[in-house]
Structure formats: structure tokens, C-alpha cells
DSSP file (Angstrom, degrees, kcal/mol; ACC not computed):
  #  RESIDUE AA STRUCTURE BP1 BP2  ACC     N-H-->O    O-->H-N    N-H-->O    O-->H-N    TCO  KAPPA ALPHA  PHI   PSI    X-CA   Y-CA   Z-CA
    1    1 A X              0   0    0      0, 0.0    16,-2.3     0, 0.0     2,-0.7   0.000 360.0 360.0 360.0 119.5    2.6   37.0 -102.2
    2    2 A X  E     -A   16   0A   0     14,-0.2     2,-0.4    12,-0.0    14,-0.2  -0.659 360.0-172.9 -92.6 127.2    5.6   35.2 -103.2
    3    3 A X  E     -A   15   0A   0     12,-2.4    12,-2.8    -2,-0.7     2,-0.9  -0.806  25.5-119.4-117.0 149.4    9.1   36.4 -101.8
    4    4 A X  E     -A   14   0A   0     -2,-0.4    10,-0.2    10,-0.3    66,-0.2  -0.857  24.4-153.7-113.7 121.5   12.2   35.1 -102.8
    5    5 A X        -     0   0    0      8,-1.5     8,-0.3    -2,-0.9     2,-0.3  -0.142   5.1-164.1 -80.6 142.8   14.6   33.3 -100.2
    6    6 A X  B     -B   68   0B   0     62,-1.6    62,-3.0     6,-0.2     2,-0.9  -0.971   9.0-166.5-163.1  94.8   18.3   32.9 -100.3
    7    7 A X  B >>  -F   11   0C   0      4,-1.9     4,-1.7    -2,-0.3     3,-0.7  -0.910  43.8-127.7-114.7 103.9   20.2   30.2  -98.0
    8    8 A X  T 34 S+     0   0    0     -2,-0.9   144,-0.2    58,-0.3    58,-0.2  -0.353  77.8  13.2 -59.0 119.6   23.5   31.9  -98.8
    9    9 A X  T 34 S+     0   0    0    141,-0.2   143,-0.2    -2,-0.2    -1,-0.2  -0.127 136.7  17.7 108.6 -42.6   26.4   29.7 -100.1
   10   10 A X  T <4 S+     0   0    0     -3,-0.7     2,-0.3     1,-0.2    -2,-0.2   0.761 111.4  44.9-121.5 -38.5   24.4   26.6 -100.9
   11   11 A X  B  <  -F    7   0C   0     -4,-1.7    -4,-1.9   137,-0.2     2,-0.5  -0.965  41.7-179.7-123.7 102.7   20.9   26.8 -101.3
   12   12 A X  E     +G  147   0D   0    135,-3.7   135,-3.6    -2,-0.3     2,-0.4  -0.867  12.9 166.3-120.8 150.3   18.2   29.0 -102.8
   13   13 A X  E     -G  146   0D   0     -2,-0.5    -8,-1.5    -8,-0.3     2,-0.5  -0.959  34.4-128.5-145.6 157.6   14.3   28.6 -102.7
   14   14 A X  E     -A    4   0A   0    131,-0.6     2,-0.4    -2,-0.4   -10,-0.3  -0.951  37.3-176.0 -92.6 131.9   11.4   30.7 -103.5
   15   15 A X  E     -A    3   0A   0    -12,-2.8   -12,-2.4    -2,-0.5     2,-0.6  -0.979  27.2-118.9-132.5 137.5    9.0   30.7 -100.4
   16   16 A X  E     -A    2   0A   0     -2,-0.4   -14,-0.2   122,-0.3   126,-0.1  -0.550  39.9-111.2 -90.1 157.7    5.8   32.1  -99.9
   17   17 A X        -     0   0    0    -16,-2.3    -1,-0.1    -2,-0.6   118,-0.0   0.165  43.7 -72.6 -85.4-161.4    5.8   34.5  -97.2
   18   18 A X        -     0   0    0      7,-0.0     2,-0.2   119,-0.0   117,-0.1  -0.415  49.8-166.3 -73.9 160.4    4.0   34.1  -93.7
   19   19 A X        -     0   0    0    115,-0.2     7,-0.6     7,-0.1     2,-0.5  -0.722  21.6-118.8-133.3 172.2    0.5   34.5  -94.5
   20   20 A X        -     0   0    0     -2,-0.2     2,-0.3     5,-0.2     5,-0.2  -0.832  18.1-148.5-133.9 171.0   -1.6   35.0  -91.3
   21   21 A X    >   -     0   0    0     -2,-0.5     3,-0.6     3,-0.1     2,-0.4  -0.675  58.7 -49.1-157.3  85.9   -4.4   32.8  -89.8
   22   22 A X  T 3  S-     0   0    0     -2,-0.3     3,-0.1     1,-0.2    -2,-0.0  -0.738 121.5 -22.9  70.2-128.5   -7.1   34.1  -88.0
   23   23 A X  T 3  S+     0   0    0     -2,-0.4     2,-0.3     1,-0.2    -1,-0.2   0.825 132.9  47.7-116.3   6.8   -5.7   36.4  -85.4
   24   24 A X  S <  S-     0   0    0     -3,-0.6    -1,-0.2     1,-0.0    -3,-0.1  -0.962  78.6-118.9-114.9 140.1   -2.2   34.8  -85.3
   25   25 A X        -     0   0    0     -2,-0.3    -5,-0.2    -5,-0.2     2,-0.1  -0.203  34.8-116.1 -44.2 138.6    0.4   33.7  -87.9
   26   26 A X        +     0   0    0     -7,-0.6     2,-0.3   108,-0.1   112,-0.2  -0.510  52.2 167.2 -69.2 160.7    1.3   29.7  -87.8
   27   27 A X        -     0   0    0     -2,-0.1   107,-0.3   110,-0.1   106,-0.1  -0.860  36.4-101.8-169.4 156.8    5.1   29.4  -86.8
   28   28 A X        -     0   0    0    105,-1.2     2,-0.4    -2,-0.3   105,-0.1   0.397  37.9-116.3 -15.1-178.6    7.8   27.3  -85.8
   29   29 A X    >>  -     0   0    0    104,-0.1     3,-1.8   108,-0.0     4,-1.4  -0.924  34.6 -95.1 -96.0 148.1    8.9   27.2  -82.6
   30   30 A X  T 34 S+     0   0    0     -2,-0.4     4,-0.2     1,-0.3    74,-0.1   0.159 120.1  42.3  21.7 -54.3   12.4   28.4  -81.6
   31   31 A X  T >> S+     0   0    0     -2,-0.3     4,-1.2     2,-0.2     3,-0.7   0.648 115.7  49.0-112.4 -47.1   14.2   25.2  -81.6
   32   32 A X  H <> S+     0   0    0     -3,-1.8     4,-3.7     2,-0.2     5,-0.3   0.948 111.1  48.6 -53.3 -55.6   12.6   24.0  -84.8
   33   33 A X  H 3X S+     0   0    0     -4,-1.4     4,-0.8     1,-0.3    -2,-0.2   0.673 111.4  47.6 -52.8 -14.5   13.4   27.0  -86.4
   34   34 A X  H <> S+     0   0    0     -3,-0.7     4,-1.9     2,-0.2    -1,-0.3   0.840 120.0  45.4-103.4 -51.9   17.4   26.9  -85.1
   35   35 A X  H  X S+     0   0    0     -4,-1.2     4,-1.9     1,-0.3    -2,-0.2   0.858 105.3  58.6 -77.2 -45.9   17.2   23.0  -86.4
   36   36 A X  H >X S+     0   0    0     -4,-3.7     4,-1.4     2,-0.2     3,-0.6   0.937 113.3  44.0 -36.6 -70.9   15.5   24.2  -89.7
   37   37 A X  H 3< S+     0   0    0     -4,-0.8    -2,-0.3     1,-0.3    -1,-0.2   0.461 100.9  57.3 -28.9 -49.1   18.6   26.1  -89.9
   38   38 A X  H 3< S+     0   0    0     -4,-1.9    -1,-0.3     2,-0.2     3,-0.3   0.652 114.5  46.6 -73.3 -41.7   21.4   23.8  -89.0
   39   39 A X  H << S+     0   0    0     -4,-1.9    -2,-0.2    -3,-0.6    -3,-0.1   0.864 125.2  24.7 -70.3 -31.6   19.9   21.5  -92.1
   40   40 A X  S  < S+     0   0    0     -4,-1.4     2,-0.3    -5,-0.2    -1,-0.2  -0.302  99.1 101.4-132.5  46.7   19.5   23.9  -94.7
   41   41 A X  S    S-     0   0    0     -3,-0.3     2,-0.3    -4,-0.1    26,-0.1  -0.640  71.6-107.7 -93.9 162.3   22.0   26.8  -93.8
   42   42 A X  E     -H   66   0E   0     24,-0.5    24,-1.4    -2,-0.3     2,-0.6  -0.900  27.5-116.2 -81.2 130.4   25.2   27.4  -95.4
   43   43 A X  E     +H   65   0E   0     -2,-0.3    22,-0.2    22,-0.2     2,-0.2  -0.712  54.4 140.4 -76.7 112.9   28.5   26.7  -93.6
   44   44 A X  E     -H   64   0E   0     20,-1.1    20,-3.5    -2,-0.6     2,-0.3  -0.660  37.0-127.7-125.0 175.3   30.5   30.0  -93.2
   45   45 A X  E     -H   63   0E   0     18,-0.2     2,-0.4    -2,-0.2    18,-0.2  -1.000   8.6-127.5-118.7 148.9   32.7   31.5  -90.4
   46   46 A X  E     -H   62   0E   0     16,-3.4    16,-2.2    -2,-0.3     2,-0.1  -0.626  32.2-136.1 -74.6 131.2   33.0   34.6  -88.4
   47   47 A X    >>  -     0   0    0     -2,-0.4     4,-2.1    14,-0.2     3,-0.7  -0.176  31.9 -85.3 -82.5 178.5   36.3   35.8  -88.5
   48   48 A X  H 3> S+     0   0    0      1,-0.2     4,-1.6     2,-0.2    11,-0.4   0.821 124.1  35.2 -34.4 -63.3   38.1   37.0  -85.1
   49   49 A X  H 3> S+     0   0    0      2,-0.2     4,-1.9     1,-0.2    -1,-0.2   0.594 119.4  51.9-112.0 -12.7   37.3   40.4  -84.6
   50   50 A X  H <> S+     0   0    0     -3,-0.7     4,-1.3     2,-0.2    -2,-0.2   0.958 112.2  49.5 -71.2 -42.6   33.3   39.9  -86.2
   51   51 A X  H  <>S+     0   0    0     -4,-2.1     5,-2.9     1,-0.2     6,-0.4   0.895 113.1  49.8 -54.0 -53.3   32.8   36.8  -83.6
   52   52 A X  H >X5S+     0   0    0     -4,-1.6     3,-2.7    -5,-0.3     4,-0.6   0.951 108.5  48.2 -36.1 -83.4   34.2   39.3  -81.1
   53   53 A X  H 3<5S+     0   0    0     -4,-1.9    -1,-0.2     1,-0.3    -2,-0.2   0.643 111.4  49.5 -30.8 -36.6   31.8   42.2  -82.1
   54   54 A X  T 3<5S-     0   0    0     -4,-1.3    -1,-0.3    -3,-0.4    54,-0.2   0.153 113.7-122.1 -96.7  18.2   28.7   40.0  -82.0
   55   55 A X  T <45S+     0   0    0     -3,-2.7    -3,-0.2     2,-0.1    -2,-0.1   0.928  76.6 125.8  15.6  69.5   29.9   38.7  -78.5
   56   56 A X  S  <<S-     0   0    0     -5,-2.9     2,-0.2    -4,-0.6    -4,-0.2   0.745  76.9 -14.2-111.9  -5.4   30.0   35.2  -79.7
   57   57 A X  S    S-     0   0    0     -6,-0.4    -1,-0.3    -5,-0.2    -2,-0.1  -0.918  76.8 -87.8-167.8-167.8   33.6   34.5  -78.8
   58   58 A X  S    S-     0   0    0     -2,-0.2     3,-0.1    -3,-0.1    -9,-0.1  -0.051  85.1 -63.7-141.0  60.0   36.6   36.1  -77.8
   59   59 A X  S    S+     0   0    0      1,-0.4     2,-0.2   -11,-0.4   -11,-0.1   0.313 102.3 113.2  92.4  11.4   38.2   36.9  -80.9
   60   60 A X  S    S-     0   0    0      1,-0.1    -1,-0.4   -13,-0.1    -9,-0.1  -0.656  76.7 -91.7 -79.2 157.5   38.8   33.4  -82.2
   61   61 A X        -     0   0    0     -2,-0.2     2,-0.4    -3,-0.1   -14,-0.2  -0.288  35.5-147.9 -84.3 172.4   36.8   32.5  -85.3
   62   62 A X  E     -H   46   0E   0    -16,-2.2   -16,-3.4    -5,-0.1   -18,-0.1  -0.946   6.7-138.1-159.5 120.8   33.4   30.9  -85.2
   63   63 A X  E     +H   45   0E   0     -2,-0.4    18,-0.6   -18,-0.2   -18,-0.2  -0.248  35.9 176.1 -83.9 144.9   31.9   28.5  -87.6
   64   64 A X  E     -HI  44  80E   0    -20,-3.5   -20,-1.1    16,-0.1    16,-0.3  -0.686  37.8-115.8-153.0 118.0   27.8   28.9  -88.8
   65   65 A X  E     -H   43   0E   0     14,-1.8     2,-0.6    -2,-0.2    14,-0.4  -0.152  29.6-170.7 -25.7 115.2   24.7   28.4  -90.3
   66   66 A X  E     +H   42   0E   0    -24,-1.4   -24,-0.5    12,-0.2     2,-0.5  -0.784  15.8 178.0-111.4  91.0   23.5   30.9  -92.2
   67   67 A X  E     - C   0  77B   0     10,-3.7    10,-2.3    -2,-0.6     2,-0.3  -0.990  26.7-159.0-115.4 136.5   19.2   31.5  -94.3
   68   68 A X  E     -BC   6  76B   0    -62,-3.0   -62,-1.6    -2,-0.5     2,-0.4  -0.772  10.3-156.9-122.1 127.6   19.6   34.8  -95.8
   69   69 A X  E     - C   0  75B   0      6,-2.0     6,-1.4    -2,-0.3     2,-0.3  -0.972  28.1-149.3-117.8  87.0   15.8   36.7  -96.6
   70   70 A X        +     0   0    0     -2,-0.4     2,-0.2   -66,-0.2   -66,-0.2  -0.387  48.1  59.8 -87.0 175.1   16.9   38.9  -99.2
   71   71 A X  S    S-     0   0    0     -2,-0.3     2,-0.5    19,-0.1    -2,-0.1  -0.876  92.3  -5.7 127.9-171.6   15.5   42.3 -100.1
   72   72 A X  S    S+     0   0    0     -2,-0.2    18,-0.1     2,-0.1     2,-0.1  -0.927 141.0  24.1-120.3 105.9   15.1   46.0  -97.9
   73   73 A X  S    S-     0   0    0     -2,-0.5     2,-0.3     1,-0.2    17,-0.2   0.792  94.8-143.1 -89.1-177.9   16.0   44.9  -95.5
   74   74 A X  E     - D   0  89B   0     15,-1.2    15,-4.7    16,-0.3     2,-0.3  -0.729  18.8-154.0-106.3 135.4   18.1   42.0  -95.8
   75   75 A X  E     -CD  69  88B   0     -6,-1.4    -6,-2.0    -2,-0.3     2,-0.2  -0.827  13.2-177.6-118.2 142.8   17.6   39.4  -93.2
   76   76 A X  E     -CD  68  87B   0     11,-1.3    11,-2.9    -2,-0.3     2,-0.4  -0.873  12.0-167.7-162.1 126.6   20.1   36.7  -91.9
   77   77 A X  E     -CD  67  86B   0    -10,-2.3   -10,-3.7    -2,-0.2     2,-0.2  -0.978  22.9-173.1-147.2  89.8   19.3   33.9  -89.2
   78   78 A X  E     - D   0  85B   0      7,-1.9     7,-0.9    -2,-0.4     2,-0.3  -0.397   6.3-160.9 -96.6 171.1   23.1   32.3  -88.2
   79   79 A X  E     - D   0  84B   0    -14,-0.4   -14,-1.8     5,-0.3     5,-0.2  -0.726  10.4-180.0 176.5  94.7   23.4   29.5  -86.0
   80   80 A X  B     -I   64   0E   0      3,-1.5   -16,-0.1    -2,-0.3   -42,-0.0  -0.578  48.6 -92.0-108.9 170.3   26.5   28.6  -84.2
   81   81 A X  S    S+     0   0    0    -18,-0.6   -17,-0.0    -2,-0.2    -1,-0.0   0.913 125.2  24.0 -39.8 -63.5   27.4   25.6  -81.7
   82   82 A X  S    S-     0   0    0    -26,-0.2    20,-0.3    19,-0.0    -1,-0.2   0.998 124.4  -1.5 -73.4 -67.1   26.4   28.0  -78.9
   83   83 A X        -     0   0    0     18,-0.1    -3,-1.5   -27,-0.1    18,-0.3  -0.032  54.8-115.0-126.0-134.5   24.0   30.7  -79.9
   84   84 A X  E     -DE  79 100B   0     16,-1.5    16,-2.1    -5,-0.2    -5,-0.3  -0.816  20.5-162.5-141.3 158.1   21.8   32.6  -82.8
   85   85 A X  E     -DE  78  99B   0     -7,-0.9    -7,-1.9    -2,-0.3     2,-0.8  -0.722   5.3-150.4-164.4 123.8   22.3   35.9  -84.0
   86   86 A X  E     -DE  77  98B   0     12,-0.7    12,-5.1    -2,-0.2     2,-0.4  -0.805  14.4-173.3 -71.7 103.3   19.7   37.9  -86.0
   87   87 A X  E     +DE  76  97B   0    -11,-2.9   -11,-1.3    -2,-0.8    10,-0.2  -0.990  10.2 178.2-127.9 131.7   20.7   40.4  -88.4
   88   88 A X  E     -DE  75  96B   0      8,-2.2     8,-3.0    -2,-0.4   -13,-0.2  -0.785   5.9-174.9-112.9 148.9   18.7   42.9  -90.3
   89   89 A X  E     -DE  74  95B   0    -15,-4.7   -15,-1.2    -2,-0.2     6,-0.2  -0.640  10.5-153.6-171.5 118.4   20.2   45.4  -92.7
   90   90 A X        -     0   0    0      4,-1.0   -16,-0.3   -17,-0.2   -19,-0.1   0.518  29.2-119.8 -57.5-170.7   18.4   48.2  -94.6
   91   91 A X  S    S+     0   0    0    -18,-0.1    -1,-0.1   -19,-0.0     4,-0.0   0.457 111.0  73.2-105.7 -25.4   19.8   49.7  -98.0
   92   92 A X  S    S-     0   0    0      2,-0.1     3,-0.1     1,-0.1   -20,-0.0   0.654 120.0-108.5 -61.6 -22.9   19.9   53.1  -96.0
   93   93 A X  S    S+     0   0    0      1,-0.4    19,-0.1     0, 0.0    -1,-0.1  -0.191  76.9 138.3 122.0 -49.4   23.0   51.6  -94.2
   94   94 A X        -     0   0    0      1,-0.1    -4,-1.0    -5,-0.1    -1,-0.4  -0.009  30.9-178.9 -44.9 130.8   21.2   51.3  -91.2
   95   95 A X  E     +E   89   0B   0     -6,-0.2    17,-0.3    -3,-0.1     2,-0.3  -0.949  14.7 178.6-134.7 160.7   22.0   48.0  -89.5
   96   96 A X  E     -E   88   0B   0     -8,-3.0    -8,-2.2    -2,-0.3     2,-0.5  -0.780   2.8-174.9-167.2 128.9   21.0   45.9  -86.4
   97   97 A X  E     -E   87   0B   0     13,-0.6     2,-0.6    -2,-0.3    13,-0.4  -0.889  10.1-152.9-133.8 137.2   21.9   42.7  -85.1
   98   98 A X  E     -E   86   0B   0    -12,-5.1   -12,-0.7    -2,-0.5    11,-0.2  -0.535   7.2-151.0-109.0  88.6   20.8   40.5  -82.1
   99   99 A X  E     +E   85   0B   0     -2,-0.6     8,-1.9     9,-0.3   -14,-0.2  -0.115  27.6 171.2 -15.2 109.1   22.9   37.8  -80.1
  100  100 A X  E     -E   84   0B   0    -16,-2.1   -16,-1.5     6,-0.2     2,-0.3  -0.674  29.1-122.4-135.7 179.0   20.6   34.8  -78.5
  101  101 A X    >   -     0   0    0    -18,-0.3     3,-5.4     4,-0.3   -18,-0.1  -0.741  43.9 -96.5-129.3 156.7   21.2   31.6  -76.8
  102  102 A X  T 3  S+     0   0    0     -2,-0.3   -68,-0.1   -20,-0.3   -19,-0.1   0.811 124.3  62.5 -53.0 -15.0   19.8   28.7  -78.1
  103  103 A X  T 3  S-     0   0    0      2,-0.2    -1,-0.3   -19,-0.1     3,-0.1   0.463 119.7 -99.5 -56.0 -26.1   17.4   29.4  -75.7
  104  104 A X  S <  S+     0   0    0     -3,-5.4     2,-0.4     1,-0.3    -2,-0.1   0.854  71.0 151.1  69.0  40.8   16.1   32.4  -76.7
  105  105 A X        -     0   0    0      0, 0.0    -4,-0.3     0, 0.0    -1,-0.3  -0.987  48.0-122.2 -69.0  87.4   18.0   34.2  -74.4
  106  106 A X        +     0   0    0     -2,-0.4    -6,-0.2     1,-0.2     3,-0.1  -0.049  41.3 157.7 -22.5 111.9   19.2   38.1  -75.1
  107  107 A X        -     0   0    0     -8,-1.9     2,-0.3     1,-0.4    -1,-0.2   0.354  63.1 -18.5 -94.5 -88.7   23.0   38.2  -74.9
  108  108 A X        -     0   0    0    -54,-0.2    -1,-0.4    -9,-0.2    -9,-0.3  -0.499  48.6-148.7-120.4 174.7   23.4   41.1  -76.9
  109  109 A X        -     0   0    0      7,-0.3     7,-2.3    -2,-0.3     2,-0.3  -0.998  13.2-161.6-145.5 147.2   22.2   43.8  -79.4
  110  110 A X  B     -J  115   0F   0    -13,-0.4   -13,-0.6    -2,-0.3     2,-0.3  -0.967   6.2-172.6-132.8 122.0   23.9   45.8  -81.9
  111  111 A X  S    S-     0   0    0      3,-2.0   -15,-0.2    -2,-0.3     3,-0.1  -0.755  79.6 -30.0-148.0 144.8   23.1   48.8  -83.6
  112  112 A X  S    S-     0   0    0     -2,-0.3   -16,-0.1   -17,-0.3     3,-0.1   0.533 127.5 -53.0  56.7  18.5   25.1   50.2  -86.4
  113  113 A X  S    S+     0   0    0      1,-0.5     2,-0.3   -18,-0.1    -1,-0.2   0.261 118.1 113.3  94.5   1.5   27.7   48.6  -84.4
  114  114 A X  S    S-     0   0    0     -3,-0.1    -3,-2.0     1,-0.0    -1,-0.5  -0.752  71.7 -99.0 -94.9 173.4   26.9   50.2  -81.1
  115  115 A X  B     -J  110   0F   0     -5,-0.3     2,-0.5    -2,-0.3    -5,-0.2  -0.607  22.9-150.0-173.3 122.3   25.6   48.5  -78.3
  116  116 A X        -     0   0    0     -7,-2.3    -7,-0.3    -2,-0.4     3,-0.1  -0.922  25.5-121.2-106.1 116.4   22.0   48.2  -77.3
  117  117 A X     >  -     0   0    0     -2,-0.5     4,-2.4     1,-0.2     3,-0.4  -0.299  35.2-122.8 -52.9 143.2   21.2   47.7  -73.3
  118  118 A X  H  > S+     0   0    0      1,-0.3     4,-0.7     2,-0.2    -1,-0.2   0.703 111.9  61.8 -68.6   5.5   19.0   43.9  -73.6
  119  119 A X  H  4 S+     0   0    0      2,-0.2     4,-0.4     1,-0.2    -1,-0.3   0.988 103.2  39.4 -87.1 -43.7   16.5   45.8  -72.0
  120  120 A X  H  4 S+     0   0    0     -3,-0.4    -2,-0.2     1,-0.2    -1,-0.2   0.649 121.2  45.6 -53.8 -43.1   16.0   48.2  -74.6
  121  121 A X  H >X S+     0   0    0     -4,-2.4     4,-3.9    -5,-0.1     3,-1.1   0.564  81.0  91.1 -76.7 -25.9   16.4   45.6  -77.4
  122  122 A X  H >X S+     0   0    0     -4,-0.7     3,-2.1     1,-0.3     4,-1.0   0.867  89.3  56.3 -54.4 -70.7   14.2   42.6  -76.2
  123  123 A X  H 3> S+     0   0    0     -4,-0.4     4,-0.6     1,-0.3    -1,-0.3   0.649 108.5  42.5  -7.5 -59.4   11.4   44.3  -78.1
  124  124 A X  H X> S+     0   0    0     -3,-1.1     4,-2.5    -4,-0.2     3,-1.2   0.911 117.7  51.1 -59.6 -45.6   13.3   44.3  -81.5
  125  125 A X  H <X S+     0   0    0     -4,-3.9     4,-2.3    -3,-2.1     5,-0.3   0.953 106.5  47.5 -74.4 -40.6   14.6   40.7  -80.8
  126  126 A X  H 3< S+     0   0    0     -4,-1.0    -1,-0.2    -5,-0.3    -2,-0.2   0.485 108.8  61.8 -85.4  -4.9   11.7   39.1  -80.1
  127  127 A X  H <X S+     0   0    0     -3,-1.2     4,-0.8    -4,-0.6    -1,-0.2   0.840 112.7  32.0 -58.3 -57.1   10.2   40.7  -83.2
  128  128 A X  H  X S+     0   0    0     -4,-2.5     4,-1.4     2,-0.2     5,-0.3   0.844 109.8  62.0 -82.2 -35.6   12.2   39.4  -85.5
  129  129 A X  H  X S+     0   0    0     -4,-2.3     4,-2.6    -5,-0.5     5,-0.2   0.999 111.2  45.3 -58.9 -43.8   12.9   36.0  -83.8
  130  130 A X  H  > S+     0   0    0     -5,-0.3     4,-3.4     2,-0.2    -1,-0.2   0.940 113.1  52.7 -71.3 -13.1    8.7   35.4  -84.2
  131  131 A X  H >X S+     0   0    0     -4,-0.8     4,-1.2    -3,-0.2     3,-0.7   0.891 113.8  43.1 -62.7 -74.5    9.2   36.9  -88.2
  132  132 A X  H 3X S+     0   0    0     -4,-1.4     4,-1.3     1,-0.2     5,-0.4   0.726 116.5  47.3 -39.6 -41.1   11.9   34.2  -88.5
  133  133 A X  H >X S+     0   0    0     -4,-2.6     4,-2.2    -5,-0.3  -105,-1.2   0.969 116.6  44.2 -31.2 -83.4    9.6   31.7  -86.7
  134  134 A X  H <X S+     0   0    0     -4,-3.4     4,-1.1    -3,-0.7  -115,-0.2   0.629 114.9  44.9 -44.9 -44.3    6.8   32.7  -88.9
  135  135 A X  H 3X S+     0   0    0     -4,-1.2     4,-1.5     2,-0.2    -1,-0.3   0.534 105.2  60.0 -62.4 -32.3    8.5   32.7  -92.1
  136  136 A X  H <X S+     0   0    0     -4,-1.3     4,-3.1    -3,-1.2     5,-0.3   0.767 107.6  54.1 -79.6 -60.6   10.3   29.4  -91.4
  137  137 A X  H  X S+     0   0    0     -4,-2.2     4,-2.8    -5,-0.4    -2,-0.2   0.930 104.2  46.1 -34.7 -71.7    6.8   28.1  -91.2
  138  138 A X  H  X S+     0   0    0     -4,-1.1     4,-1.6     2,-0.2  -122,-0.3   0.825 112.1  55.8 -65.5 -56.4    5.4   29.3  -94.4
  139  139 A X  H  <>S+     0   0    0     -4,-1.5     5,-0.6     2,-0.2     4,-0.3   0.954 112.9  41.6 -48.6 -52.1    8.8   27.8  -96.3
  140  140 A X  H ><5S+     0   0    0     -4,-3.1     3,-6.1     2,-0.2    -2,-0.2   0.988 111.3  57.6 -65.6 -66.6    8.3   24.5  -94.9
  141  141 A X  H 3<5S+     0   0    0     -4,-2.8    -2,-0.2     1,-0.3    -1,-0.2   0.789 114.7  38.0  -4.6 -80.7    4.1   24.6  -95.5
  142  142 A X  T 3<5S-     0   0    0     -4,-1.6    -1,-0.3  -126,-0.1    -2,-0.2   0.294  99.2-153.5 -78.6   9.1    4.5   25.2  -99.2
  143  143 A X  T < 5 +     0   0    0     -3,-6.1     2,-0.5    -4,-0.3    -3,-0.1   0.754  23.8 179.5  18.4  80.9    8.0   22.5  -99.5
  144  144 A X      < -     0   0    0     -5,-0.6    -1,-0.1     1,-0.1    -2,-0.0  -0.922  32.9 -94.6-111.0 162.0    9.3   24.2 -102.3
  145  145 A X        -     0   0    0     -2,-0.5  -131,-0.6     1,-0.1     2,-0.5   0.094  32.6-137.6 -60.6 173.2   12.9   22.8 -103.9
  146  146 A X  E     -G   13   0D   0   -133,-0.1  -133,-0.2    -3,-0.0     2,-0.2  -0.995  25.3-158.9-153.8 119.1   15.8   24.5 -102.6
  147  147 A X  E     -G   12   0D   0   -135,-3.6  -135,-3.7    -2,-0.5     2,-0.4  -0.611  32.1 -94.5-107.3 174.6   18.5   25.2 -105.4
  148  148 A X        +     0   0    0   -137,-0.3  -137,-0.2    -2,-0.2  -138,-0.1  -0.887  55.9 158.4-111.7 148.7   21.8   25.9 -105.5
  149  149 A X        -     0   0    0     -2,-0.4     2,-0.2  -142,-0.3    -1,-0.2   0.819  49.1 -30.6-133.0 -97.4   22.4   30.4 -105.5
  150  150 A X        -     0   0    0   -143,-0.3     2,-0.7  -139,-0.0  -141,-0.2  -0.731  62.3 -81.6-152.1-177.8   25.3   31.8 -104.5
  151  151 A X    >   -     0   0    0     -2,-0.2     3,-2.2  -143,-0.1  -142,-0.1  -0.766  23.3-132.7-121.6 157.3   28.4   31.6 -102.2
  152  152 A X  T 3  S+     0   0    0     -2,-0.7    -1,-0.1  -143,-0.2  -144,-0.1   0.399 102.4  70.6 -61.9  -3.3   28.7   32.5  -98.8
  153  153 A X  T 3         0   0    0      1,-0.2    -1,-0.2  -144,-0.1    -2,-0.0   0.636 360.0 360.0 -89.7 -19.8   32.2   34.6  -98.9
  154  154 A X    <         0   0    0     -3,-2.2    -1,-0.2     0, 0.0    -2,-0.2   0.565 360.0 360.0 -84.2 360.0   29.2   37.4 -101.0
């Protein structure tokens, strides 16, 4: 199946999606996948009071990398000096977003703009961190060209 990729602001590519292999998916690891990201993102910033919300600062703005997975939901894998943050967000409204350290650490979790206990959340985060993983994978595999989309302010 081919799904079509979005690196918001600069870059768009078609990728095919993770395909699975045996009884695991191939994937990045964590650190490639943040580095993956940091080449081929778009440079945007979080303004004051979003940086805030996503505890990534403390209400000053904060510059990032951005690869955008569109489609239901819409996926987005940011990458700032300090940490990561994963955000999914349905067509229903429904949103959810996860805070990490470069580490792959749990700061924080959001949903619908409430606050998730990390405890509660790891589950979710470490779900999506191995999709992005996995997915990241499968775009590089198949090296397809990377065009230029849309801008980063949509």
C-alpha cells in the first residue's frame, strides 16, 4: 500500500507504508528517527503559550522540526533542541499529543488538551514512537524524492 507523506513547509514524498517482516516490523531506532527528522523536517516555531502547553518551555517560543503523516488521523513527529513531541489528531476532533526527551523519556501527555498521568500514557507513547520508528524505516527503504508541498504556518 502506498500512503502519502507530507514534511510540512518544505518537503513532500510519497512513502510506502511499514510493511511487516516476519513477526516484527523493520524500524529505525529512536535517535535515527529524531536525526531523520532534523534533516528532512520543516523549520516552524511554537509560539508562547503552545510551547507552554506541550511543557516544552516556559512560555517563550520554541523553534522545530516538523514530518507530517497526513490522513485520519493526522500524524506529526516535531523535534526541538531539547525534546520530541508526538501528535496525533483524528477528524472527530479528538486529539492527543506526547512530550519526550531525546531520550525517549515521557515528560508529558496531552489529551484534548488535558493532561495525561505518564503512567497512564506510556502505552500510547511508546505506540506511536515505534509507528514513527517503523514508518521512518519504510520511507528511507524505498528512497523516494521528496518535493516541495506546502507551508508550515497551514
Amino acid at each position: 500500500m502506498v500512503r502519502n507523506w507530507v514534511i510540512a513547509g518544505l518537503t513532500a514524498a510519497s512513502f510506502a507504508g511499514p510493511a511487516a517482516s516476519g513477526a516484527e516490523q523493520q524500524r529505525v531506532t529512536w535517535p535515527e528517527a529524531i536525526e531523520y527528522a532534523m534533516q528532512h523536517g520543516s523549520a516552524c516555531s511554537f509560539f508562547g503559550p503552545v510551547a507552554k502547553s506541550l511543557g516544552l518551555s516556559d512560555g517563550s517560543t520554541v523553534d522545530y522540526r516538523v514530518l507530517s503523516k497526513l490522513g485520519d488521523p493526522k500524524r506529526d513527529f516535531y523535534v526541538t533542541n531539547k525534546a520530541v513531541v508526538l501528535s496525533i489528531i483524528w477528524k472527530s476532533g479528538t486529539s492527543r499529543a506526547y512530550t519526550a526527551s531525546k531520550e525517549g523519556l515521557l515528560i508529558k501527555a496531552v489529551d484534548r488538551n488535558t493532561a495525561i498521568p505518564p503512567g497512564r500514557a506510556a502505552d500510547g507513547f511508546e505506540a506511536e514512537r515505534y509507528w514513527w520508528s517503523a514508518s521512518i524505516w519504510a520511507g528511507k527503504r524505498d528512497e523516494i524524492g521528496i518535493t516541495t508541498m506546502i507551508d508550515c504556518a497551514n
